[in-house]
C-alpha positions in Angstrom: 2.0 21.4 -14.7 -0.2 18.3 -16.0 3.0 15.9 -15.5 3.3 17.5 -11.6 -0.4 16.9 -11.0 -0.6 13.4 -12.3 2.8 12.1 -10.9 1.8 13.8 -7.3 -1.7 11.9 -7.6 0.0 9.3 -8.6 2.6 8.8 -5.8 -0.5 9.8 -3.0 -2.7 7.0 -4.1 -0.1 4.7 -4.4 1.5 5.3 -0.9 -2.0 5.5 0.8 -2.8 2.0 -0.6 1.2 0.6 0.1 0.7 2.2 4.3 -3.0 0.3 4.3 -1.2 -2.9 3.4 1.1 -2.8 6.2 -0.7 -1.6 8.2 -3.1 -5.0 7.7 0.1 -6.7 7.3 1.3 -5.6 10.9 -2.1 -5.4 12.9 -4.3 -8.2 11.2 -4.3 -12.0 11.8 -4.3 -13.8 8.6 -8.6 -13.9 7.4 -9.3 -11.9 10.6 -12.2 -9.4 9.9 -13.5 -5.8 11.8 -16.5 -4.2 11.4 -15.6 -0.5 9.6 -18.1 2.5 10.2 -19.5 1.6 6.4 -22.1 -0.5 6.5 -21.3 -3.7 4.6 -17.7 -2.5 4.4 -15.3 -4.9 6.4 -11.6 -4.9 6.9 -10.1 -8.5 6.5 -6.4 -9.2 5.7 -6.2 -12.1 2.4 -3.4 -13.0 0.6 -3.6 -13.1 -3.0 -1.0 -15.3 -4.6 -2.1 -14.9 -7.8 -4.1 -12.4 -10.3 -7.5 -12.0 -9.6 -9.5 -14.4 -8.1 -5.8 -16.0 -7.2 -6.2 -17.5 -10.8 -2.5 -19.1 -11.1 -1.4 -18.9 -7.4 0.2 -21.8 -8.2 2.8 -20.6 -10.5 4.6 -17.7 -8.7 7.3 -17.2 -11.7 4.4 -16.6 -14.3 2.8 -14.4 -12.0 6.7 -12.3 -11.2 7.3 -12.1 -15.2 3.8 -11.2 -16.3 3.7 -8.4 -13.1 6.7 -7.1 -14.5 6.0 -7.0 -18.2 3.3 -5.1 -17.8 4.6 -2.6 -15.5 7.0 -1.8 -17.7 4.5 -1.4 -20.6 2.5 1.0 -18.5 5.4 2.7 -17.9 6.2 3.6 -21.5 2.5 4.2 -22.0 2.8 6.7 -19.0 6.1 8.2 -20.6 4.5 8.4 -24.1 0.9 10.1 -22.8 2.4 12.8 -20.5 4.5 13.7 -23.3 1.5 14.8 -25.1 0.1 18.2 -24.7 -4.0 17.9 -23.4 -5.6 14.6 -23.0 -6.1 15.1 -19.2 -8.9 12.4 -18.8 -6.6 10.1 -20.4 -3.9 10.9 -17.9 -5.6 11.1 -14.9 -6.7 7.6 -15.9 -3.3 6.4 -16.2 -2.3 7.9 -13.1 -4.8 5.7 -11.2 -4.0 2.8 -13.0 -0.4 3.4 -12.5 -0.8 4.1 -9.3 -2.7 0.5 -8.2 -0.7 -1.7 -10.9 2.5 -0.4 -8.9 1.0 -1.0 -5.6 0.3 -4.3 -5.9 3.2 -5.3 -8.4 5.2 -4.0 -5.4 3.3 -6.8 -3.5 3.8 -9.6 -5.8 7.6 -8.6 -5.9 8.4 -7.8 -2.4 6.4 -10.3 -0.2 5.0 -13.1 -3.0 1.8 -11.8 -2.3 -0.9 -8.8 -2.6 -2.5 -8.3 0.4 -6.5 -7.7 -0.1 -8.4 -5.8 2.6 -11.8 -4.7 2.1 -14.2 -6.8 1.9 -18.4 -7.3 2.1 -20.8 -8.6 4.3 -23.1 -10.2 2.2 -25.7 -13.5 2.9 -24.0 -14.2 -0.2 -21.3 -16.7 0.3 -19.5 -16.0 -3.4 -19.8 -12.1 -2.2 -18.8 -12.5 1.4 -15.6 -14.1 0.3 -14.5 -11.1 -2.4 -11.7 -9.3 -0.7 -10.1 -6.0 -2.8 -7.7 -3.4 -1.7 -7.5 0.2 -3.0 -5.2 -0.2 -5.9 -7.9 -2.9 -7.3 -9.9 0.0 -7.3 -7.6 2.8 -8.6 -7.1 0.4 -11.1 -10.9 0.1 -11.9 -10.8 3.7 -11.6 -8.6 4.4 -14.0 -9.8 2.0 -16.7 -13.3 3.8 -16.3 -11.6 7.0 -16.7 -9.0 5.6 -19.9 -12.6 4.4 -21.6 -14.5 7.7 -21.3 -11.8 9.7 -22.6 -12.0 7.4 -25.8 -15.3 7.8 -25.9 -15.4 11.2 -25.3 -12.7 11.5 -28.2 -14.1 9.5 -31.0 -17.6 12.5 -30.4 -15.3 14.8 -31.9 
């Protein structure tokens, strides 16, 4: 039951993150930005050529080999955890990490690229300029959730 649960979460968040990427991809000029009924929420498409930040852009076969290293270490972390009988916290983490790392792995692979879409409107210039997509935050999510269920764990 826990592996159905986590694989179907999985596979939703990914594909709901992988359809608003070409969906950008198709309908948005490169930098273009809308308004979104958030406030302080804006869609913009940005290409990310490298990690985060674009920190080594400039070296697309470090970027490939590290992507894919750690893909398949998650994967045998993922294979290893659901495995184990409780430990839901821990695996409902790694489903949202697993679910952004393959989204924009998938990116990096496929186009040479992640393609970052929500951004702020900030006076801020450094802020203004952040751009993010959803599996940045599945992966944020996820690490939260991997941390509390430590924590959570070493109280007992």
């Amino acid at each position: 039951m826990m592996i159905t649960i986590c694989a179907g979460l999985f596979l939703v968040l990914a594909c709901i993150d992988m359809g608003i990427k070409q969906y950008i991809e198709d309908d948005f000029e490169e930098n273009e930005e809308r308004k979104t009924l958030v406030s302080g929420i804006v869609l913009r498409k940005v290409y990310n050529k490298g990690f985060a930040l674009n920190m080594l852009d400039r070296h697309p076969g470090i970027i490939r080999k590290c992507s894919l290293a750690a893909m398949a270490g998650i994967f045998f972390s993922d294979v290893r955890l659901l495995l184990e009988r409780g430990r839901f916290l821990e695996k409902l983490g790694m489903a949202f990490a697993s679910a952004g790392a393959v989204s924009n792995v998938y990116d990096r692979l496929a186009r040479g690229k992640v393609i970052d879409y929500i951004g702020l409107e900030s006076k801020n210039s450094f802020f203004s300029k952040l751009t993010a997509n959803l599996a940045d935050v599945y992966l944020t999510a996820g690490i939260v959730l991997l941390a509390l269920s430590r924590v959570i764990h070493k109280r007992k």
